[in-house]
C-alpha positions in Angstrom: -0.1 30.3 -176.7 -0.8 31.8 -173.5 -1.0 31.0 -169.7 1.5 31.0 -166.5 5.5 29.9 -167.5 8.0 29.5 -165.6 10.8 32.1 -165.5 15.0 30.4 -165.5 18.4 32.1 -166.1 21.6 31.1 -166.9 25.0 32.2 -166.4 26.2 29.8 -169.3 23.8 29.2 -171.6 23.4 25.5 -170.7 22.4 25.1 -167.2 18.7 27.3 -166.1 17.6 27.2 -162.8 15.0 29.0 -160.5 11.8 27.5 -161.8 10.4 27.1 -158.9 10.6 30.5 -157.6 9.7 32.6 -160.7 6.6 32.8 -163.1 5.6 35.0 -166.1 2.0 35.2 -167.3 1.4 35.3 -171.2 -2.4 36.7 -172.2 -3.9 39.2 -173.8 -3.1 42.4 -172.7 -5.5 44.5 -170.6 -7.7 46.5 -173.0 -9.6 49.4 -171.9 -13.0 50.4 -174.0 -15.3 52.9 -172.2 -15.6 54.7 -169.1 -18.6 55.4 -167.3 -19.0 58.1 -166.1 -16.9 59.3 -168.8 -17.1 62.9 -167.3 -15.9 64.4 -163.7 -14.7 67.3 -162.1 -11.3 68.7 -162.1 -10.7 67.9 -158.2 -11.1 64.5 -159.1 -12.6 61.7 -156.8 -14.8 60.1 -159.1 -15.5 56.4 -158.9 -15.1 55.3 -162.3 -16.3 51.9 -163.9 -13.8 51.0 -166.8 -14.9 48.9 -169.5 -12.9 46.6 -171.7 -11.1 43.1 -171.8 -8.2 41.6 -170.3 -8.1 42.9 -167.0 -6.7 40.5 -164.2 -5.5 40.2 -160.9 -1.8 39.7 -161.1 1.8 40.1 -159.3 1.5 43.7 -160.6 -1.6 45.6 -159.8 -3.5 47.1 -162.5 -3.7 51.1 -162.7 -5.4 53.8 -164.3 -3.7 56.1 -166.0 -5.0 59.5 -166.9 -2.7 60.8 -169.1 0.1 60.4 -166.9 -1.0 60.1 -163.4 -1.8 56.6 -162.2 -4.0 55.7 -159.6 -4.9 51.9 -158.7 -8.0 50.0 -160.0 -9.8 47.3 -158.6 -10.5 44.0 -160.1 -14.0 43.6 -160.9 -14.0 41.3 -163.9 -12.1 40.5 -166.6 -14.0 42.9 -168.4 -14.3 45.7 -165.6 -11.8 47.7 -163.2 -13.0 50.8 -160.6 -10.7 53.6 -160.3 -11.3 56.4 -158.5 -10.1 59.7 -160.9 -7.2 62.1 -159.5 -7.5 65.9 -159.8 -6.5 67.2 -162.8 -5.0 71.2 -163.4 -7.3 72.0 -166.4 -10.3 71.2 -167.6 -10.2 68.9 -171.1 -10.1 65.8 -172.3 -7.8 63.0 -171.0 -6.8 59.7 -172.3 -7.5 56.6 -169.8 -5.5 53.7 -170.1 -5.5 50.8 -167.9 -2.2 49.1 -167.6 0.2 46.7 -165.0 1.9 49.0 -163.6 3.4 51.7 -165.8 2.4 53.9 -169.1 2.0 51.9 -172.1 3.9 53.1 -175.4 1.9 56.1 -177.4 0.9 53.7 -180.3 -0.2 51.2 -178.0 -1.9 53.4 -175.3 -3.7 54.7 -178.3 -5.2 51.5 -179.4 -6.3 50.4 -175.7 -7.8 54.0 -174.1 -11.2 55.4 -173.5 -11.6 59.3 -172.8 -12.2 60.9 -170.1 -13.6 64.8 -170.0 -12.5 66.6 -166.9 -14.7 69.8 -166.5 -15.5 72.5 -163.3 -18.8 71.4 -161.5 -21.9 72.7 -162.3 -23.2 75.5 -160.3 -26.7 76.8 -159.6 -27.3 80.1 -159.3 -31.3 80.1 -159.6 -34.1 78.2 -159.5 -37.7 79.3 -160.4 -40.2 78.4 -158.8 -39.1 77.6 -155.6 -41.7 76.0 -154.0 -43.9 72.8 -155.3 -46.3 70.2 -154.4 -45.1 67.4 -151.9 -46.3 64.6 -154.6 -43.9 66.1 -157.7 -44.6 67.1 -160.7 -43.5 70.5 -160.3 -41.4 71.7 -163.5 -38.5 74.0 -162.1 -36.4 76.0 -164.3 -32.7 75.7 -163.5 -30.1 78.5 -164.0 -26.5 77.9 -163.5 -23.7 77.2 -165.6 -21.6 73.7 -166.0 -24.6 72.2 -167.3 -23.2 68.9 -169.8 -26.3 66.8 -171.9 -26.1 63.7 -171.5 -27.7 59.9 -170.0 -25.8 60.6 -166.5 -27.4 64.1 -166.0 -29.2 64.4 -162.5 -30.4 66.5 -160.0 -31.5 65.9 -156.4 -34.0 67.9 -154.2 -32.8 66.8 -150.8 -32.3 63.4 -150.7 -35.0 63.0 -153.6 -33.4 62.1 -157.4 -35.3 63.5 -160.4 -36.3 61.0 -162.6 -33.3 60.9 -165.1 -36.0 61.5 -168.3 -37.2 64.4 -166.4 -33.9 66.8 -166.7 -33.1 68.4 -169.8 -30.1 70.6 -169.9 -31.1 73.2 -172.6 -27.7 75.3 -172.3 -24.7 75.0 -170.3 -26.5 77.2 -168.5 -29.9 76.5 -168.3 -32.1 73.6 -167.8 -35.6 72.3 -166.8 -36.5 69.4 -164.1 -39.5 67.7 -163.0 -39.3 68.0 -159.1 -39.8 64.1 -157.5 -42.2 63.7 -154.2 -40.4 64.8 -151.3 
């Protein structure tokens, strides 16, 4: 069973009244599954596409909840909210839960979260060499620290992206990239 009810009370158990103003929506509750990105910095402001089932528009907007700071989320789907990530003291990982309105129950925010790693940024501190060819091509080592494997790691020269298959972070510290054409 499932779907919008009305809502009535009674002062003596016989007579209920206020149908008409009052509704309650029965469903499944929201589930969340993955985020992507699933990592950010610790000052936050990351735009973050949460996966999962559930989610709806309702009389109570949804939220994110990273551990226990909420922030709101937008609608995309019943399968997808955008939240944008608040800061965060420490570096670590957080539980993300998305949720009308307020902090599910441990047990149940267990069931229905996706992590979330808050780290410092990356930093470069080097590059070598520092010149290249206008069409590409050029590998350039990269020496920093922050560095963090992974499908979402990128790197710009200018406004230029690097291929995605051309980074590899060899150490949090160090990694190679194929330079783009400017």
């Amino acid at each position: 069973l499932g779907g919008n009810v009305s809502v009535t009370i009674s002062n003596n158990g016989v007579d209920f009244e206020g149908a008409d103003r009052v509704s309650f929506w029965y469903g499944p509750g929201a589930r969340t599954l993955l985020a992507v990105p699933s990592i950010g910095p610790v000052h936050g402001g990351t735009a973050i596409t949460v996966v999962g089932s559930g989610f709806r528009n309702g009389s109570t907007p949804l939220q994110c909840f990273f551990e226990e700071t909420g922030v709101r989320a937008r609608v995309l789907s019943t399968t997808a909210v955008v939240c944008t990530c608040p800061a965060s003291s420490r570096e670590g990982m957080a539980v993300l839960v998305v949720s009308e309105g307020r902090l599910l129950a441990g047990s149940v925010q267990a069931a229905a979260s996706a992590r979330f790693l808050y780290m410092h940024g990356a930093v470069i501190s080097t590059i070598e060499p520092s010149t290249g060819s206008t069409v590409g091509g050029t590998t350039v080592e990269v020496v920093g620290s922050g560095f963090v494997a992974g499908i979402t790691t990128g790197c710009t020269f200018g406004m230029q992206q690097a291929d995605v298959h051309s980074v590899r972070v060899l150490t949090s510290s160090l990694m190679h990239v194929r330079t783009p054409a400017a």
